[in-house]
Backbone bond lengths (Angstrom), bond angles and torsions (degrees), N, CA, C in turn:
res aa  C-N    CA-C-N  psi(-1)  N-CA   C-N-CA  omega(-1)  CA-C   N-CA-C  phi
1 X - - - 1.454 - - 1.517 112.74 -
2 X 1.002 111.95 -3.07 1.823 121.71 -162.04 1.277 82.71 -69.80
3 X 1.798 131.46 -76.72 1.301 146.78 -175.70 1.289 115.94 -80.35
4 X 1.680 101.57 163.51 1.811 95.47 149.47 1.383 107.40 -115.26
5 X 1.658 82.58 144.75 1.354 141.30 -157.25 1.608 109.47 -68.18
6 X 1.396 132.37 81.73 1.265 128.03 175.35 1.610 125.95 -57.11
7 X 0.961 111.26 120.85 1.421 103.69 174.74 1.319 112.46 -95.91
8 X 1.485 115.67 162.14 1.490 132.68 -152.81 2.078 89.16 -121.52
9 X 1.444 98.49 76.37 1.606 109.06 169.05 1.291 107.84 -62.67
10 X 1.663 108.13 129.15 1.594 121.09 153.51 1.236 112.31 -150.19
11 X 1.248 145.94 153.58 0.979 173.64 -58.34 1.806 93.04 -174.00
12 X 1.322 116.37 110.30 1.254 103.68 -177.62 1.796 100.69 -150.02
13 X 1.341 104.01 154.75 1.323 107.92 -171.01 1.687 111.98 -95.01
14 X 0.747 138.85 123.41 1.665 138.64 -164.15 1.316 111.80 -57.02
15 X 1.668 111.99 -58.21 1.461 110.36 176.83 1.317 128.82 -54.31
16 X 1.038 140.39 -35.74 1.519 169.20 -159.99 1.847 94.55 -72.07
17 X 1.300 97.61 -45.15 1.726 96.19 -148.84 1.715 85.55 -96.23
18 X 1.443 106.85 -37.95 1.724 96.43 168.49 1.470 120.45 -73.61
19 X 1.314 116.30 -34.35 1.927 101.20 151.76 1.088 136.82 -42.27
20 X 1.361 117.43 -37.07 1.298 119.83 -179.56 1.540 110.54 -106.58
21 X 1.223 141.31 5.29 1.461 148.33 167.98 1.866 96.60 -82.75
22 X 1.305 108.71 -53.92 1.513 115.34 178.66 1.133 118.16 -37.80
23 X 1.567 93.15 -62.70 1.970 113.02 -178.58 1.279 100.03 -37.30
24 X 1.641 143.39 -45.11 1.490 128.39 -122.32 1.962 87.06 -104.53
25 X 1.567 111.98 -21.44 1.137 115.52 -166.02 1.624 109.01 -99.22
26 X 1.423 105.01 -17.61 1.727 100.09 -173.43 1.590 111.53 -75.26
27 X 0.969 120.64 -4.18 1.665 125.31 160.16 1.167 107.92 -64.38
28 X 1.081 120.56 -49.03 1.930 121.50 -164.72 1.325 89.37 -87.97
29 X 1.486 142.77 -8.72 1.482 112.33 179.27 1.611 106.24 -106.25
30 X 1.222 115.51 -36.22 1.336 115.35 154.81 1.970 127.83 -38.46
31 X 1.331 98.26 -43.58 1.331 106.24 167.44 1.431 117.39 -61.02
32 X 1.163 138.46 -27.24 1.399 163.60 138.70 1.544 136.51 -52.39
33 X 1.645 103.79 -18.25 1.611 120.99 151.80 1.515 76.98 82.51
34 X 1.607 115.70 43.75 1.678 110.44 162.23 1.418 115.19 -140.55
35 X 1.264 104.40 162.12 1.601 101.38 162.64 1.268 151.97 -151.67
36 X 1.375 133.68 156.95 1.381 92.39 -159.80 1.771 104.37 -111.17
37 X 1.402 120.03 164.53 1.625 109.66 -148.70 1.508 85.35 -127.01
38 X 1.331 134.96 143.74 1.805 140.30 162.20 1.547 93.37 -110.44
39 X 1.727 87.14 141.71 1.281 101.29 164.63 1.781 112.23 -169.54
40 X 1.688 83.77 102.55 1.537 129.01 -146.82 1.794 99.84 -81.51
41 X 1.521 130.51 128.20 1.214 104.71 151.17 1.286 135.03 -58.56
42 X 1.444 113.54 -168.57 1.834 122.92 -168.67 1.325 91.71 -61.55
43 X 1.430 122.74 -76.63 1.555 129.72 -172.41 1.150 127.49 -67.14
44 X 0.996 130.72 137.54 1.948 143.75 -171.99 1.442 97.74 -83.49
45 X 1.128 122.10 91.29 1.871 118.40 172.65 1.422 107.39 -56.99
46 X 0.943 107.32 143.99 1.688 135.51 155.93 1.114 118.96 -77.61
47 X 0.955 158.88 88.73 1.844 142.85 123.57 1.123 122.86 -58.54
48 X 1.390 114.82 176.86 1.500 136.69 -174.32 1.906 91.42 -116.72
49 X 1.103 133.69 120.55 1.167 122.96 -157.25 2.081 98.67 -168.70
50 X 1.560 113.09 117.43 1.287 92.44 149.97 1.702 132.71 -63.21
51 X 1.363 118.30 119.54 1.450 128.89 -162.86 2.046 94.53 -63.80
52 X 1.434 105.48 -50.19 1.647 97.21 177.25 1.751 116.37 -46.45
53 X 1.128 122.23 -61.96 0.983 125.24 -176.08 1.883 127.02 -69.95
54 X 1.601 101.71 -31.98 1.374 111.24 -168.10 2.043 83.91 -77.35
55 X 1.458 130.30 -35.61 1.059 110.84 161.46 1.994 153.11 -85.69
56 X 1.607 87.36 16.04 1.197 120.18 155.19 1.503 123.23 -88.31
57 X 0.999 115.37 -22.88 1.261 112.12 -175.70 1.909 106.52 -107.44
58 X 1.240 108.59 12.57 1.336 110.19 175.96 1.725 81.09 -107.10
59 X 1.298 129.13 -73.41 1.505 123.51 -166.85 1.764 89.74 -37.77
60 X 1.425 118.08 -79.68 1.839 101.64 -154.66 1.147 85.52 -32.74
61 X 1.400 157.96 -116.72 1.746 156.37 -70.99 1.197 88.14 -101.29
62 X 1.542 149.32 -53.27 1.508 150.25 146.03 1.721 101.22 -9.74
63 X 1.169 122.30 -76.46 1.655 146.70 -156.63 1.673 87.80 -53.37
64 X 1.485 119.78 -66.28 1.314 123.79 -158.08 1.743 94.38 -82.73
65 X 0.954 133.85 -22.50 1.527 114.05 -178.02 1.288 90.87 -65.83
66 X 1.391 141.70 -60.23 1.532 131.98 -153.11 1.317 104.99 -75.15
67 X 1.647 130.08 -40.15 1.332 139.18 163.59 1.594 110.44 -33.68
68 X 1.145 119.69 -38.19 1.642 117.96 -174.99 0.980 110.50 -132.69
69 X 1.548 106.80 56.87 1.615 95.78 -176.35 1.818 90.16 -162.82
70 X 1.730 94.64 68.79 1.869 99.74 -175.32 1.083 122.49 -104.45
71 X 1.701 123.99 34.74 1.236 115.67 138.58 1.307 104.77 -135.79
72 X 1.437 153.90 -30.59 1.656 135.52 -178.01 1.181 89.14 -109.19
73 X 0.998 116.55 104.50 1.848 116.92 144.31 1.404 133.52 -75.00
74 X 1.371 97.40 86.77 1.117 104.03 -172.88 2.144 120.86 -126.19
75 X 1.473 120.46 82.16 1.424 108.41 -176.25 1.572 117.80 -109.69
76 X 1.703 99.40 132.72 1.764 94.82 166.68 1.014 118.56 -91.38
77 X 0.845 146.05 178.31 1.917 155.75 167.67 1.416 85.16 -133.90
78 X 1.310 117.16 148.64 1.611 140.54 167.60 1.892 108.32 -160.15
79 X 1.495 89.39 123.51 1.703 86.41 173.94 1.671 110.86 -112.97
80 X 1.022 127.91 149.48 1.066 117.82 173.20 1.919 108.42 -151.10
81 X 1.711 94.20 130.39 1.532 100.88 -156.45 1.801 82.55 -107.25
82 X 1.490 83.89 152.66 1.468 137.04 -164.35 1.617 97.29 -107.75
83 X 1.360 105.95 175.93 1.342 131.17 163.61 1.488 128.86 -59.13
84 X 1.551 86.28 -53.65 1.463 111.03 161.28 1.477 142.95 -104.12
85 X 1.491 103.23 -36.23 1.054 131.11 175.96 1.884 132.36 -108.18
86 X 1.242 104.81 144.84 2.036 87.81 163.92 1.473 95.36 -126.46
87 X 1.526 78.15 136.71 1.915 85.74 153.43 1.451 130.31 -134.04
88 X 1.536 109.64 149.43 1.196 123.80 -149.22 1.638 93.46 -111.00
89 X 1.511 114.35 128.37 1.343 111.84 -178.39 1.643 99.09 -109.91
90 X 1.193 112.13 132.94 2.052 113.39 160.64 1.497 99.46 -100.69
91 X 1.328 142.40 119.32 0.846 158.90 -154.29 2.152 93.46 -140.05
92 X 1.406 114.12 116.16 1.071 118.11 153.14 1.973 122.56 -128.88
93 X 1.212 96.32 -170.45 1.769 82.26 -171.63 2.137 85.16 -140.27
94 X 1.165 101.25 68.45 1.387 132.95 174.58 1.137 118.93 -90.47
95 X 1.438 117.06 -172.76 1.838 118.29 -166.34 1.561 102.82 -85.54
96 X 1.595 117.75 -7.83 1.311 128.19 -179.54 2.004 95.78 39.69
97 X 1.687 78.81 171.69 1.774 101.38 -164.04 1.320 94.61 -130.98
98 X 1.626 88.70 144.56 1.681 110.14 -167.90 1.527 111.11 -63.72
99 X 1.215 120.42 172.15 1.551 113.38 169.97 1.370 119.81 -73.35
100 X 1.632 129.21 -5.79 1.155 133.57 -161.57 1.642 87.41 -95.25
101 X 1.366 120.77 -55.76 1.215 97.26 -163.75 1.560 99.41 -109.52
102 X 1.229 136.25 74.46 1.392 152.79 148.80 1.198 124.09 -75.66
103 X 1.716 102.96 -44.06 1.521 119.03 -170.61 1.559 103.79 -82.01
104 X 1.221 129.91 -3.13 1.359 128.39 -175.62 1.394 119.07 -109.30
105 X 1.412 126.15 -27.36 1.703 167.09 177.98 1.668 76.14 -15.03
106 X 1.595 117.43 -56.81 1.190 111.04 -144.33 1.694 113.20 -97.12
107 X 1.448 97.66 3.03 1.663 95.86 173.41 1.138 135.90 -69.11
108 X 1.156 143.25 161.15 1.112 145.00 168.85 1.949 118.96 -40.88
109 X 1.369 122.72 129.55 1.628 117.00 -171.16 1.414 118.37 43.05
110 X 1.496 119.38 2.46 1.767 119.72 167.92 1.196 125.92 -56.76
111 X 1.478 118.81 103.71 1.551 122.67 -167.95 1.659 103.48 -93.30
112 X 1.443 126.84 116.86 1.432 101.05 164.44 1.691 116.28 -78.90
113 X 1.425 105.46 108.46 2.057 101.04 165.87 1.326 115.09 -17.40
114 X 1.588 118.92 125.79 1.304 122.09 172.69 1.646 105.55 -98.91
115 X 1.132 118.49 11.82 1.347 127.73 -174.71 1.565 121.43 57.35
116 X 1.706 116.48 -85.36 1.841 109.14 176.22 1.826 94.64 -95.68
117 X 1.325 132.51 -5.75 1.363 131.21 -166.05 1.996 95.30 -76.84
118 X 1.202 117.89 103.06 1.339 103.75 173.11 1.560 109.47 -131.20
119 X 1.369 111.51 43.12 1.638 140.58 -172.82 2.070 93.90 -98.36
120 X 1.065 107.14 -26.67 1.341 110.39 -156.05 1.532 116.16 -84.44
121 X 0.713 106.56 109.67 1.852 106.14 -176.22 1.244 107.46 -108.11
122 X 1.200 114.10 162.15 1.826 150.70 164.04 1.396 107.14 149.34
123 X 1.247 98.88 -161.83 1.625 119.53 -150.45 1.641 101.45 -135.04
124 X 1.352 119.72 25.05 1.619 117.52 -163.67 1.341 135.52 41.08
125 X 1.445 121.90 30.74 0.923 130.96 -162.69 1.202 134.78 -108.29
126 X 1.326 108.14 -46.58 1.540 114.27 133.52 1.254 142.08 19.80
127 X 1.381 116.21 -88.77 1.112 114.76 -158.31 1.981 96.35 -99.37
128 X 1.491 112.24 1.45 1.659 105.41 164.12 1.247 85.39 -82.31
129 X 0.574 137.57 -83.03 1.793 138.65 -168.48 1.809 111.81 -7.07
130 X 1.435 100.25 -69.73 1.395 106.80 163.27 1.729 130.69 -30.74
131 X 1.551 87.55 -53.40 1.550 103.59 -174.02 1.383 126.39 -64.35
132 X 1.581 113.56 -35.57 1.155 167.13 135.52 1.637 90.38 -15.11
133 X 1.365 92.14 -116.31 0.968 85.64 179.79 1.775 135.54 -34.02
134 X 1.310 133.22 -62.93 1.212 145.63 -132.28 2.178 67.30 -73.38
135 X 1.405 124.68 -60.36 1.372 118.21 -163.91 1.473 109.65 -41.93
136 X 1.620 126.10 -27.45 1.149 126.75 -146.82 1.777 88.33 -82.84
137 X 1.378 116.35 -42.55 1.478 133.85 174.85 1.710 92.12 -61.62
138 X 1.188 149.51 24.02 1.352 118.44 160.16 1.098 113.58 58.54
139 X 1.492 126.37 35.48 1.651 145.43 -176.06 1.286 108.35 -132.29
140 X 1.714 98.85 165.71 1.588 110.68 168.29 1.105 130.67 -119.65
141 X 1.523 152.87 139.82 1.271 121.59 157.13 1.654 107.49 -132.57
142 X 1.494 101.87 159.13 1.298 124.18 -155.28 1.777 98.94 -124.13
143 X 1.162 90.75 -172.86 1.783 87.87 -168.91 1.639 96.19 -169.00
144 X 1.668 111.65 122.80 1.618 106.96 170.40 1.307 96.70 -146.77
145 X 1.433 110.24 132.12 1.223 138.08 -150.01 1.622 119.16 -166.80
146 X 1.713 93.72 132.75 1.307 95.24 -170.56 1.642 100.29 -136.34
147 X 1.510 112.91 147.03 1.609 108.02 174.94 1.383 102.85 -65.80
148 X 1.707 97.76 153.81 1.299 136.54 162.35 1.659 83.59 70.25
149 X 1.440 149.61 -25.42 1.188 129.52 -168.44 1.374 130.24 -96.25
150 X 1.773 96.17 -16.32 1.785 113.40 -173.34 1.198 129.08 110.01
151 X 1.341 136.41 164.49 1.554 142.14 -160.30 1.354 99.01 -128.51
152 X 1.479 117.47 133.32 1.321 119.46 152.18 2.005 124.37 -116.56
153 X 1.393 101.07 103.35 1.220 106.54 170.58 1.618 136.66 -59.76
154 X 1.403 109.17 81.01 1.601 102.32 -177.49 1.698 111.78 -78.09
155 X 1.702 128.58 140.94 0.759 148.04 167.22 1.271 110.41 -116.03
156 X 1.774 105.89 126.68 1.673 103.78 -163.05 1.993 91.58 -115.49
157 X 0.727 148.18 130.75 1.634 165.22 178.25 1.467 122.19 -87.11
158 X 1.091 140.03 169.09 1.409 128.21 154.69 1.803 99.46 -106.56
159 X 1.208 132.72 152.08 0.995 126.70 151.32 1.967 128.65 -78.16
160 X 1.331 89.18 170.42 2.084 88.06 -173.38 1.841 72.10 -106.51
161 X 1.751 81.23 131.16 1.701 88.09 152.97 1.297 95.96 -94.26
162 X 2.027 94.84 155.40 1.376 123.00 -145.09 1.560 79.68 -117.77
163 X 1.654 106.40 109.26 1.526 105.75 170.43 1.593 119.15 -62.40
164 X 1.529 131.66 117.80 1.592 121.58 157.14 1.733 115.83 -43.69
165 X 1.437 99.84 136.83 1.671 100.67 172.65 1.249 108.12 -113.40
């Protein structure tokens, strides 16, 4: 936070980096008698995207779906590209978060109470991080979420138009 934070833009294909972000997590959900399911549009979007960070911010929202989500493990990812934009949904079926504290999810050290769950660690950091980031990309993300039913994290992108040669 001292500076701002340059990012290291390249040209990266969405599906590719969510295949292989998935891969690293479907061990731990399988271990858990869960899993997590993609379901990718026709076209592979392009962005302009730091790859370090744009794949940090898929693990945090990855990390916390399985983190709050201790008895069905169950997450989709779905992207679906736009004209302009793609968006990437994390969809889990978790202890989800109330409407009171939704609007805060993204502050700085904001813990939502897990009430008797005290297995759960971090430092609230997370999901500023995410936010943080995903804004720094000229993106959005949104959050709809309901108790006992689950949260779905949409992340909205700009796409790289893909010059014809």
């Amino acid at each position: 936070e001292e500076g701002e934070l340059e990012l290291n833009l390249e040209d990266i294909r969405i599906h590719a980096v969510l295949h292989s972000v998935v891969e690293t997590f479907r061990k731990r959900a399988r271990e858990r008698k869960g899993n997590i399911d993609l379901h990718m549009d026709e076209s592979d979007p392009l962005i302009s995207a730091d790859k370090h960070h744009f794949v940090n911010i898929l693990n945090n929202l990855l990390e916390n779906a399985i983190k709050y989500s201790p008895h069905m493990l169950q997450i989709d990812i779905r992207t679906h590209v736009g004209l302009e934009k793609v968006k990437i949904e994390i969809a889990d079926r978790g202890l989800g978060i109330s409407k009171e504290n939704q609007s805060k999810v993204f502050e700085k050290f904001y813990r939502v109470s897990t009430g008797d769950v005290h297995d759960i660690k971090g430092f609230g950091l997370g999901l500023h991080y995410v936010k943080t980031m995903v804004e720094k990309h000229n993106g959005t993300i949104t959050l709809k979420s309901e108790e006992g039913v689950g949260s779905i994290f949409t992340l909205e992108l700009p796409l790289k138009k893909e010059l014809d040669v």
